[in-house]
Every structure is written in structure tokens, then in C-alpha cells.
VOBA-1610 file (N, C-alpha, C; in pm, whole numbers, padded with zeros to 5 digits, always signed):
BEGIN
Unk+05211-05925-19341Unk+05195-05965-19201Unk+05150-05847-19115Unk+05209-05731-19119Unk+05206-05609-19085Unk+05029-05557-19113Unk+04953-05577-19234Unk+04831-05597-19270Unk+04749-05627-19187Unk+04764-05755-19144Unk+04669-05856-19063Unk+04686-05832-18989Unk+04785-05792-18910Unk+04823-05769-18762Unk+04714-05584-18698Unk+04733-05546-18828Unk+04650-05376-18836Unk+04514-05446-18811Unk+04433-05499-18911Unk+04322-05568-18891Unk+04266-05627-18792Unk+04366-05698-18751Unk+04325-05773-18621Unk+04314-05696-18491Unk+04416-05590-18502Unk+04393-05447-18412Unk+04266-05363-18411Unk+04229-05325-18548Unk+04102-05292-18544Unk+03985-05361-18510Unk+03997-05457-18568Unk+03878-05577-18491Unk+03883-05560-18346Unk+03998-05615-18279Unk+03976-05562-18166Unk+03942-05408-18030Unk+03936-05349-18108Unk+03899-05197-18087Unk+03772-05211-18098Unk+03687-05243-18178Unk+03603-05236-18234Unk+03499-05319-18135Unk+03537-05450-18113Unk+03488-05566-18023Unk+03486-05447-17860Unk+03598-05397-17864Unk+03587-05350-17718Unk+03489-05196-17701Unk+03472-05161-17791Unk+03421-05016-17811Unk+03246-05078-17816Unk+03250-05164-17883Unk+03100-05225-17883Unk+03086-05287-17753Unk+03149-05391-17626Unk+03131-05430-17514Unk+03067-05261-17472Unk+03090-05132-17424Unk+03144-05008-17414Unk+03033-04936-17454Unk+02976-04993-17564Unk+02831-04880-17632Unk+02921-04784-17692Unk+03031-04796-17741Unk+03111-04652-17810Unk+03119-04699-17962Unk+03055-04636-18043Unk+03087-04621-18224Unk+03225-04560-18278Unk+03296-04632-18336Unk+03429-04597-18362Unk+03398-04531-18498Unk+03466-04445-18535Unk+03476-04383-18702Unk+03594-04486-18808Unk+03470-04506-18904Unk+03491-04614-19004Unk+03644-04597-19072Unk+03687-04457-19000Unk+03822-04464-19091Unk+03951-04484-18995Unk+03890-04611-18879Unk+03981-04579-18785Unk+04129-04692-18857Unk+04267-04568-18805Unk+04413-04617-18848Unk+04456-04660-18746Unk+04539-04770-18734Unk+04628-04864-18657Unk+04745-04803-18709Unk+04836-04751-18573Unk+04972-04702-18652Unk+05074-04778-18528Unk+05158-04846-18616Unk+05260-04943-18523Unk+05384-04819-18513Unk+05427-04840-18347Unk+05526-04766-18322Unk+05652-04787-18354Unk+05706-04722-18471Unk+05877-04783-18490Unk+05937-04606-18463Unk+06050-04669-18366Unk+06175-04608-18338Unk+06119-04499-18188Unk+06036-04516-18138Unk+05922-04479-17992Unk+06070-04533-17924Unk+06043-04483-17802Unk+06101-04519-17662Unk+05977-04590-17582Unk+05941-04714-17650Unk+05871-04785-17572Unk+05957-04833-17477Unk+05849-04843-17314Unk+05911-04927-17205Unk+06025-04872-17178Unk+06126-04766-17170Unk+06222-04667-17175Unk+06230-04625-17050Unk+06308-04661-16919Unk+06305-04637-16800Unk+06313-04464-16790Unk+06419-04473-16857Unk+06439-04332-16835Unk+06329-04195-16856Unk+06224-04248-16958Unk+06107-04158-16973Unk+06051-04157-16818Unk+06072-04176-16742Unk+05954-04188-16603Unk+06083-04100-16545Unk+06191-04067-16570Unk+06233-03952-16507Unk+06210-03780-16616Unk+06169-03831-16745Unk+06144-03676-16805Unk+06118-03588-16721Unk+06138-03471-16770Unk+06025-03366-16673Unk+05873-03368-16674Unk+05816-03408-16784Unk+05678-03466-16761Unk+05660-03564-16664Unk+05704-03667-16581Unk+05654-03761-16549Unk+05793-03777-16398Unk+05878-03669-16386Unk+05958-03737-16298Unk+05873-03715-16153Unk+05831-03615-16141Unk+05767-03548-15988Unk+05707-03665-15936Unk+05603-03717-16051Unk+05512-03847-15984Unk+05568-03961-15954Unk+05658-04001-16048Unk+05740-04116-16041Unk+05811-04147-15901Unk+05854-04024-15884Unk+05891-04024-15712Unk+05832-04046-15597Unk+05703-03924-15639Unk+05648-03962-15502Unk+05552-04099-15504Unk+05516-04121-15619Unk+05431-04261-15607Unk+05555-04389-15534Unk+05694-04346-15566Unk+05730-04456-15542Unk+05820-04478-15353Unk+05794-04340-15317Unk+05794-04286-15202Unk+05629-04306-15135Unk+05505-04295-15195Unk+05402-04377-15142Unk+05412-04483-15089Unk+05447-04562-15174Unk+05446-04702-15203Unk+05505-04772-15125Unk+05621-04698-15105Unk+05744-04792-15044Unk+05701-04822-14937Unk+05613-04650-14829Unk+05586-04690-14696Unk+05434-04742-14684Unk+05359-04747-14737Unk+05266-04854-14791Unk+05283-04999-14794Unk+05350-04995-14865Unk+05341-05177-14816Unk+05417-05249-14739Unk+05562-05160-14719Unk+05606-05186-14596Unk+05485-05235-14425Unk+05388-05119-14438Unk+05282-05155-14342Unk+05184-05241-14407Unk+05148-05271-14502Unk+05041-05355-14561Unk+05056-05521-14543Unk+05227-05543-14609Unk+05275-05676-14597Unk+05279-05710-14427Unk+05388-05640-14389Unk+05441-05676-14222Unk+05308-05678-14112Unk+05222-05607-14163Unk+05121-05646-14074Unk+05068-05797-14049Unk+05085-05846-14171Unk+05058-05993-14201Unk+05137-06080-14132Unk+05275-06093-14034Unk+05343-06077-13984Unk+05281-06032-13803Unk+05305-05916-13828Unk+05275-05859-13696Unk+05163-05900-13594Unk+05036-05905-13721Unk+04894-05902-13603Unk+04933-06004-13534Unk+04938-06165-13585Unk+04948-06281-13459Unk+05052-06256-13381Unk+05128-06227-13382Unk+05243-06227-13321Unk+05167-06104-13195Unk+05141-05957-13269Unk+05042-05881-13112Unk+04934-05946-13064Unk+04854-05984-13151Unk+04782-06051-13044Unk+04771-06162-12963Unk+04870-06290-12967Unk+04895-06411-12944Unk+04987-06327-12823Unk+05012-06205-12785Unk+05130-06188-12685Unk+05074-06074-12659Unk+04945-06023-12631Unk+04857-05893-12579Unk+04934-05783-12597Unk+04989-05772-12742Unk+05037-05629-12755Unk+04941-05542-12722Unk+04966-05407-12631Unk+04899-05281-12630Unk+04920-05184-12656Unk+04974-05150-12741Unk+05091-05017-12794Unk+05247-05020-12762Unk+05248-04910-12837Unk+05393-04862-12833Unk+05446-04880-12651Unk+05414-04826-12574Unk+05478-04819-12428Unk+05421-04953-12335Unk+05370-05041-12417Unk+05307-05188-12313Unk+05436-05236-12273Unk+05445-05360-12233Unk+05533-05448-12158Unk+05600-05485-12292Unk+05716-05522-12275Unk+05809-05621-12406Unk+05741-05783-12380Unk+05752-05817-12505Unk+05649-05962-12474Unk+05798-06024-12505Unk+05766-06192-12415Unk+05826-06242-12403Unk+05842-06306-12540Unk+05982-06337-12603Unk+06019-06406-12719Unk+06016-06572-12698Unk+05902-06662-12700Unk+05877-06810-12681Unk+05791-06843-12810Unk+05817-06977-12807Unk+05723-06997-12915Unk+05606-07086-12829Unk+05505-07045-12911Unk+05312-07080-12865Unk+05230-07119-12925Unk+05137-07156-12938Unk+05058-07172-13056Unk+04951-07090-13003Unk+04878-07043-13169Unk+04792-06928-13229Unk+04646-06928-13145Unk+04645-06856-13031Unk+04501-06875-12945Unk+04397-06894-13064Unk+04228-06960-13068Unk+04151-06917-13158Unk+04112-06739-13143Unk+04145-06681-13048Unk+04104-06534-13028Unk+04121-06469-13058Unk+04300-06530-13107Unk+04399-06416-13177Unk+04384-06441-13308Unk+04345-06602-13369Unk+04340-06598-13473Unk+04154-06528-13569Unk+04096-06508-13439Unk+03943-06442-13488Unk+04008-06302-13521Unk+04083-06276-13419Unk+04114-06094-13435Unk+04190-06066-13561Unk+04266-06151-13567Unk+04406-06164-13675Unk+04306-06186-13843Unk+04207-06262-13829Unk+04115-06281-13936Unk+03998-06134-13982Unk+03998-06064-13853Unk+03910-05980-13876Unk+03998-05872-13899Unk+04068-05807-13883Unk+04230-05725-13922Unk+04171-05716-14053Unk+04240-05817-14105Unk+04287-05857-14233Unk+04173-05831-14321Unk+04050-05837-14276Unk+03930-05845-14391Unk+03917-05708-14390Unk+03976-05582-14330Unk+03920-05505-14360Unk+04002-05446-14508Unk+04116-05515-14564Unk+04154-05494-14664Unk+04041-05479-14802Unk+03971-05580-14789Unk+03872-05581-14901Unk+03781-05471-14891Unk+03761-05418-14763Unk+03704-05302-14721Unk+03747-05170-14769Unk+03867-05162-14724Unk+03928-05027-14766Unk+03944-04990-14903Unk+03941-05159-14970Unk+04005-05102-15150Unk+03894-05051-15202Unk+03737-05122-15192Unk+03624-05120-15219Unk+03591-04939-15156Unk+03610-04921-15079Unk+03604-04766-15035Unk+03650-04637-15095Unk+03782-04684-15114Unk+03878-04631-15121Unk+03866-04576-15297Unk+03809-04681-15381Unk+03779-04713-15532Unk+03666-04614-15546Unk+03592-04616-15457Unk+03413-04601-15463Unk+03426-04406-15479Unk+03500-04402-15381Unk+03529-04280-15298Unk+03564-04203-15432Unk+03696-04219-15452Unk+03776-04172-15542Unk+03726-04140-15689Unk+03591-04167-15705Unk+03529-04151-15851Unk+03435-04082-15841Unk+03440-04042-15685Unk+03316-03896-15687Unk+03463-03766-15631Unk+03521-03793-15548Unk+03581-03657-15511Unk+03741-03649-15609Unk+03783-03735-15631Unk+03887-03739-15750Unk+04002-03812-15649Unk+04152-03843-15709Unk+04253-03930-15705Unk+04310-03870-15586Unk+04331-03739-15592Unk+04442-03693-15487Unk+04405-03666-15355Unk+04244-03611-15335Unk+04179-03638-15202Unk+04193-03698-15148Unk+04163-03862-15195Unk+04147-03967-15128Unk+04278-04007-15080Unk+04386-03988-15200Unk+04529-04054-15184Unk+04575-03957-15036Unk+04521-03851-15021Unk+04566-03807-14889Unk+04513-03823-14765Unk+04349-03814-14797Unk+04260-03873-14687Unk+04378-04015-14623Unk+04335-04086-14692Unk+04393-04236-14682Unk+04533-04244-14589Unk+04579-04174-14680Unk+04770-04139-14609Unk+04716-04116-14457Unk+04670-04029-14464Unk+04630-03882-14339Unk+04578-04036-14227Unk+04504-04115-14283Unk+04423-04202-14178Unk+04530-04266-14092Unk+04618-04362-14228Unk+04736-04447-14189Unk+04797-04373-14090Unk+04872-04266-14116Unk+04941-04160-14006Unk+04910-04191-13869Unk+04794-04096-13894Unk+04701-04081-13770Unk+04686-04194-13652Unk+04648-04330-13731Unk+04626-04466-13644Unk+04779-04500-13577Unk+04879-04485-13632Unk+04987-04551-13652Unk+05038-04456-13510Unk+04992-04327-13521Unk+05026-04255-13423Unk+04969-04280-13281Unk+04867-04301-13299Unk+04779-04328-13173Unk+04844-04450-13080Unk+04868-04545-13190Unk+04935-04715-13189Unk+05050-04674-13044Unk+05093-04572-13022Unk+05238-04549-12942Unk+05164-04530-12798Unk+05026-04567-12772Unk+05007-04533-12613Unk+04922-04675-12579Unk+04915-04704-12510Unk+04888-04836-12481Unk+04698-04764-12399Unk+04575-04735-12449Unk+04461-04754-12428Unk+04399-04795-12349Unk+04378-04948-12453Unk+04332-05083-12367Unk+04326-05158-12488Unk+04275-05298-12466Unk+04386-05403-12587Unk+04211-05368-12690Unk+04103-05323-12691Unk+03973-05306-12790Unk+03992-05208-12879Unk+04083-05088-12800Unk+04123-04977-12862Unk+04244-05048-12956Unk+04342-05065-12896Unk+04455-05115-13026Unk+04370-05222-13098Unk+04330-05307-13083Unk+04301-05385-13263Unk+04170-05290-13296Unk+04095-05190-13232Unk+04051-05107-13321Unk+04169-05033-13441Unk+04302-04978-13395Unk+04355-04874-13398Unk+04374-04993-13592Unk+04431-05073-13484Unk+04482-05187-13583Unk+04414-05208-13749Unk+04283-05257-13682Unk+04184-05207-13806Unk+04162-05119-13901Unk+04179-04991-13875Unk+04197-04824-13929Unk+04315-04860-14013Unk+04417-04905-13964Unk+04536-04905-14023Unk+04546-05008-14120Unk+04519-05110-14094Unk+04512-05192-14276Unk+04410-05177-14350Unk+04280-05077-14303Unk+04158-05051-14424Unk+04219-04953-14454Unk+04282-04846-14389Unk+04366-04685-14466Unk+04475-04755-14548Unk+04544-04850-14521Unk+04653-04904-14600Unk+04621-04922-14673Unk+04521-05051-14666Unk+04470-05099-14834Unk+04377-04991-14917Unk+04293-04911-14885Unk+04286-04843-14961Unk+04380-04730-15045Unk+04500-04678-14969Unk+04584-04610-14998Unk+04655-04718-15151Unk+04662-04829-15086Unk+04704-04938-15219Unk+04676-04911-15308Unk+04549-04944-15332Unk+04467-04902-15486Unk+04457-04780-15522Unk+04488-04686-15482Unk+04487-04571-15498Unk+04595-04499-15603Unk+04727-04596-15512Unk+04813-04579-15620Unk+04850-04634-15744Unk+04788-04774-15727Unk+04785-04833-15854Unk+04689-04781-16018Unk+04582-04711-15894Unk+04470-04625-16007Unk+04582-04553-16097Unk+04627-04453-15986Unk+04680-04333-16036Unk+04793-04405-16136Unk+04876-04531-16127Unk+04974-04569-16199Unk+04970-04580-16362Unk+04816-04643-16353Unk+04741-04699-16471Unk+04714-04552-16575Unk+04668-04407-16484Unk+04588-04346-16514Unk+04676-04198-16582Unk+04816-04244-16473Unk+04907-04107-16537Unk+05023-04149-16649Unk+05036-04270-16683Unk+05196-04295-16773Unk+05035-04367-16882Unk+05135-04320-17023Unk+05097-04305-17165Unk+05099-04526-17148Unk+05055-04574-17242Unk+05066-04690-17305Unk+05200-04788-17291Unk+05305-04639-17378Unk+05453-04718-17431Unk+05489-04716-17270Unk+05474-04657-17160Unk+05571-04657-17062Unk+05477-04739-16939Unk+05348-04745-16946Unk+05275-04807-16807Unk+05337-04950-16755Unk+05359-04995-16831Unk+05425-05133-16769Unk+05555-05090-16687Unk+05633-05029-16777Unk+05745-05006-16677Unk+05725-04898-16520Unk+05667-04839-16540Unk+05611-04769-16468Unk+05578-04795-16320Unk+05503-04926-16356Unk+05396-05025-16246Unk+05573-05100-16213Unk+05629-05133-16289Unk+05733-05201-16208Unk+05800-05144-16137Unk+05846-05009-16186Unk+05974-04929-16096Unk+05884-04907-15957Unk+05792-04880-15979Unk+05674-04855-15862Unk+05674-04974-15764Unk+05646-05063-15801Unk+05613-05199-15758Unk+05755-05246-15683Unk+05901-05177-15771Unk+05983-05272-15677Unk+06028-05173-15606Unk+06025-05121-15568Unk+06053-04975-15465Unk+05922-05040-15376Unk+05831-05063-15360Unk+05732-05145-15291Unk+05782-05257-15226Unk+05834-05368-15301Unk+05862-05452-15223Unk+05980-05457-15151Unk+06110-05369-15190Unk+06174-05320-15063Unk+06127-05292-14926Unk+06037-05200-14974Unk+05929-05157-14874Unk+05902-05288-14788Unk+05839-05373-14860Unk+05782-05472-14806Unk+05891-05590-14664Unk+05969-05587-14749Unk+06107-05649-14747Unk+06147-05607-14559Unk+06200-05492-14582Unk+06227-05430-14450Unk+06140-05426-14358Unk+05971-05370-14421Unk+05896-05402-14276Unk+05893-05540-14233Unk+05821-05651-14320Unk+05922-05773-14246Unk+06006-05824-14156Unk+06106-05773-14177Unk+06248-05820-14129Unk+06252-05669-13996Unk+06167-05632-13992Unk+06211-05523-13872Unk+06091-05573-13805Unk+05954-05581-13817Unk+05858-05648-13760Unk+05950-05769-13686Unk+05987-05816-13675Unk+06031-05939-13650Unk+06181-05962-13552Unk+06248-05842-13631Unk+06377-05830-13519Unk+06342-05724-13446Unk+06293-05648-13444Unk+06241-05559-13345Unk+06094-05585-13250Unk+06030-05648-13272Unk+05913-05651-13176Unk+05949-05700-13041Unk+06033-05817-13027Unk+06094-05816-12879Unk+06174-05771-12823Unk+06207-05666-12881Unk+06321-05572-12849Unk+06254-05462-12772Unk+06162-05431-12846Unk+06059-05305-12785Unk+05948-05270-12877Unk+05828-05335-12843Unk+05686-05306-12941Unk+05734-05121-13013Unk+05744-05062-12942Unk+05765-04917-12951Unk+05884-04854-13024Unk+05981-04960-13057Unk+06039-04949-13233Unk+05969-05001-13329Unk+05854-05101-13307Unk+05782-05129-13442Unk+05727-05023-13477Unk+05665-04954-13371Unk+05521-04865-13359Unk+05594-04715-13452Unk+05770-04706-13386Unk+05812-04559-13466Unk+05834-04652-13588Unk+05866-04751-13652Unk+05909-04812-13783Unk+05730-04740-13895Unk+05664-04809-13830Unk+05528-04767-13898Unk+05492-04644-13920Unk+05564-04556-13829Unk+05546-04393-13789Unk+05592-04339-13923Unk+05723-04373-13908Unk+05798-04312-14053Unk+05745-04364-14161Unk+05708-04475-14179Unk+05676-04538-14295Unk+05521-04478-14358Unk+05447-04471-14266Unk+05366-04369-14276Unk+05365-04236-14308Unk+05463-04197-14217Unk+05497-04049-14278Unk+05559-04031-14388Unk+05631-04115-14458Unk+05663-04105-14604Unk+05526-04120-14678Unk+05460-04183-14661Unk+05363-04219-14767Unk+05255-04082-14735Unk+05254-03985-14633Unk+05135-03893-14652Unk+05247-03773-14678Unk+05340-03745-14632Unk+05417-03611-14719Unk+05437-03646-14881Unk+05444-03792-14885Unk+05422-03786-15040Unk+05298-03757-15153Unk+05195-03802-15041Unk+05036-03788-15071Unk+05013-03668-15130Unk+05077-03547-15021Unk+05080-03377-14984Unk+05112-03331-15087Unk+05197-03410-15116Unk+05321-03352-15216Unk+05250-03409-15369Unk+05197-03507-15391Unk+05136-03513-15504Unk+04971-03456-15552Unk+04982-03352-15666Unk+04908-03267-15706Unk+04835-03289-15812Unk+04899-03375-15920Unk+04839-03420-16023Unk+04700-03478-16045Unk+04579-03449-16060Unk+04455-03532-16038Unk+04464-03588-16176Unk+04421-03753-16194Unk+04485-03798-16321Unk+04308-03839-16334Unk+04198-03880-16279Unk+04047-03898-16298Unk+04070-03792-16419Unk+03980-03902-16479Unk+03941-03853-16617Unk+04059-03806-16698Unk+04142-03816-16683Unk+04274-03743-16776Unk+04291-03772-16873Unk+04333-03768-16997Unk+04345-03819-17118Unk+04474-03840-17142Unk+04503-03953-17181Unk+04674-04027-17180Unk+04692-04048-17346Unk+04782-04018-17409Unk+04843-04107-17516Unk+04908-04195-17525Unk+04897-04278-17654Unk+04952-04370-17595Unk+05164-04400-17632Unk+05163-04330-17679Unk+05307-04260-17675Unk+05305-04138-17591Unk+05476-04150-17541Unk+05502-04001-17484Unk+05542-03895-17541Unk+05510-03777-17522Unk+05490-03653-17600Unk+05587-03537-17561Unk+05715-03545-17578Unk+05796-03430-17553Unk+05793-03329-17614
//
């Protein structure tokens, strides 16, 4: 069984190396992992792999905290002329969705496909960690501005900046997820990552929501910090994983 299962491994190598234009050597071995720490939580704290593990998951957290809750937030600012952090407290009523707010609220949102597509493009000429800070650095920046009230063209500009820097910051980390943990551990990896994320997610939510009529200008510091976790973590991560070569076991 063990046979066929090798075979069928090579076949498939083979199928994918040819999609690829890559010639494999005729003496290629299939070696099944027995007694590995596959999927092994604890390998993502080794000393090989703990530094990143952190800060990706210190990215992340304040990442989608702003990525999700925005989804959330925009109708709610614009259906009630949020203008920053120091505007008026909007009144807590329920309304239905102007078409104006829902054009603005639609155009927000598309710049997600924008930023990942950028963000992807970017990152394969200047490498992983540039961008992962550029990106951070943007989110920051907008999120900061977000605390003075302009005029309402300037905030859903500001607005804009901030979910194309978000979403690109997204993929950024998911690159790097794929690109720095070996085979036996990437799955787990993407999860510990992923649910430290949706905490993330979780809280901006639920603070978007109990806080906006309280005072726009606790959402605006909620995003502040959340931001600022995700670019001191940016700072703080050094590793450029483009082009890196991974095994597919881990190597102590």
C-alpha cells in the first residue's frame, strides 16, 4: 500500500513540475514521515520559528481587527456624517442606508481588491518585509489623520487608504505564512495565526459598535492601537522569506 501511495506521489510531482516547465531527476524518492513532529504546535515556538510566530500573530491581530469592523463601521459613518475623531457624537436611531452612503460604503470596500493586487505585485519586486512595513506604516498613518475632522471628502478619502493599506497588509502576511514554516508545520501555523486574527476581528466588532455613540474618537484611538500593533510588529519583523527555501520537515 505504502508502494502505490510512493508512486502516486511521484506521479504527482511529476504532473506538477511538468504544468511548471521543471524536469525532475529520474531517481526521484518519496520518503513518508514516521515519528516527525508533524502539525506540532509547539514547533512554531522553537527558536527557529518563535520571533515570527509572534509578531505575525501580533500583525494580524491588529489587522483584521480594522479589516473586519470596518465592514461594520463605514455605513454606520457614513449614514450619520462621521468626520473624524473630534466631529459631533451621532445620534444612536435607527435609519435606513442613504443610496450615498451605500455608493461610498461600496466604494470603501472595493479598494480591498486593490490593495491585495498591489500589495502582491509590489512585494515580488522589492521583497516581503518592505512592503509588510510600507503597508503597516500607511494603515498607521491614515488611522492617525482619521482623529481630526477635515471635511467629510477628506475622511472617506482617509477611509479608503485605510482598507487598501489593510488589505494589502492581509496578504502580505499570509504570503509570508505560506513562505516561512516548513510543510509538517504550515497548516498549523496559518491557524495559530488566523485565530489570534479573529480575536482581533471579534473585538473590533464589538467595540465598533459599543463605542461609536459613545464618542467616534474612541473608535478612531481603538484603530490607533490596533494599528500600532500591526506596524511595531512590521518593524520588528526582519526575516525576508521571497525566495527562501523551506523544507519540508523542521530542522533542529
Amino acid at each position: 500500500s505504502s508502494g502505490i501511495n510512493a508512486e502516486k506521489a511521484k506521479e504527482a510531482v511529476r504532473f506538477m513540475a511538468r504544468l511548471n516547465g521543471v524536469e525532475l531527476h529520474e531517481g526521484l524518492e518519496v520518503k513518508c514521515f514516521e515519528g516527525e513532529d508533524l502539525g506540532e504546535l509547539w514547533v512554531l515556538f522553537s527558536s527557529k520559528y518563535i520571533k515570527e510566530t509572534i509578531l505575525l500573530s501580533v500583525i494580524y491581530f491588529g489587522n483584521i481587527l480594522i479589516f473586519l469592523s470596518l465592514i461594520l463601521f463605514l455605513p454606520m459613518a457614513f449614514n450619520s456624517e462621521f468626520c473624524g475623531g473630534d466631529g459631533a457624537v451621532p445620534e444612536h436611531k435607527c435609519k435606513k442606508l442613504s443610496q450615498q452612503s451605500l455608493l461610498k460604503t461600496a466604494i470603501v470596500i472595493s479598494a480591498t481588491i486593490k490593495g491585495l493586487l498591489t500589495a502582491h505585485g509590489l512585494s515580488h519586486i522589492t521583497g516581503r518585509v518592505p512592503m509588510l512595513r510600507l503597508f503597516a506604516a500607511a494603515t498607521l498613518l491614515s488611522c492617525l489623520l482619521l482623529y481630526k475632522c477635515y471635511s467629510q471628502d477628506v475622511t472617506f478619502m482617509l477611509l479608503f487608504v485605510i482598507k487598501f493599506a489593510a488589505s494589502g497588509l492581509n496578504i502580505l502576511v499570509w504570503i509570508i505564512i505560506l513562505e516561512n514554516y516548513p510543510t509538517s508545520v504550515r497548516t498549523t501555523a496559518s491557524g495559530f495565526v488566523n485565530f489570534w486574527g479573529k480575536i482581533g476581528g471579534v473585538v473590533g466588532v464589538i467595540g465598533v459598535y459599543a463605542l461609536f455613540y459613545v464618542s467616534p474618537y474612541l473608535v478612531v484611538t481603538m484603530y490607533v492601537v490596533a494599528s500600532l500593533m500591526s506596524f511595531v510588529g512590521a518593524v520588528l519583523f526582519t526575516k525576508e522569506t521571497r525566495d527562501l527555501e523551506i523544507a519540508d520537515v523542521t530542522e533542529e
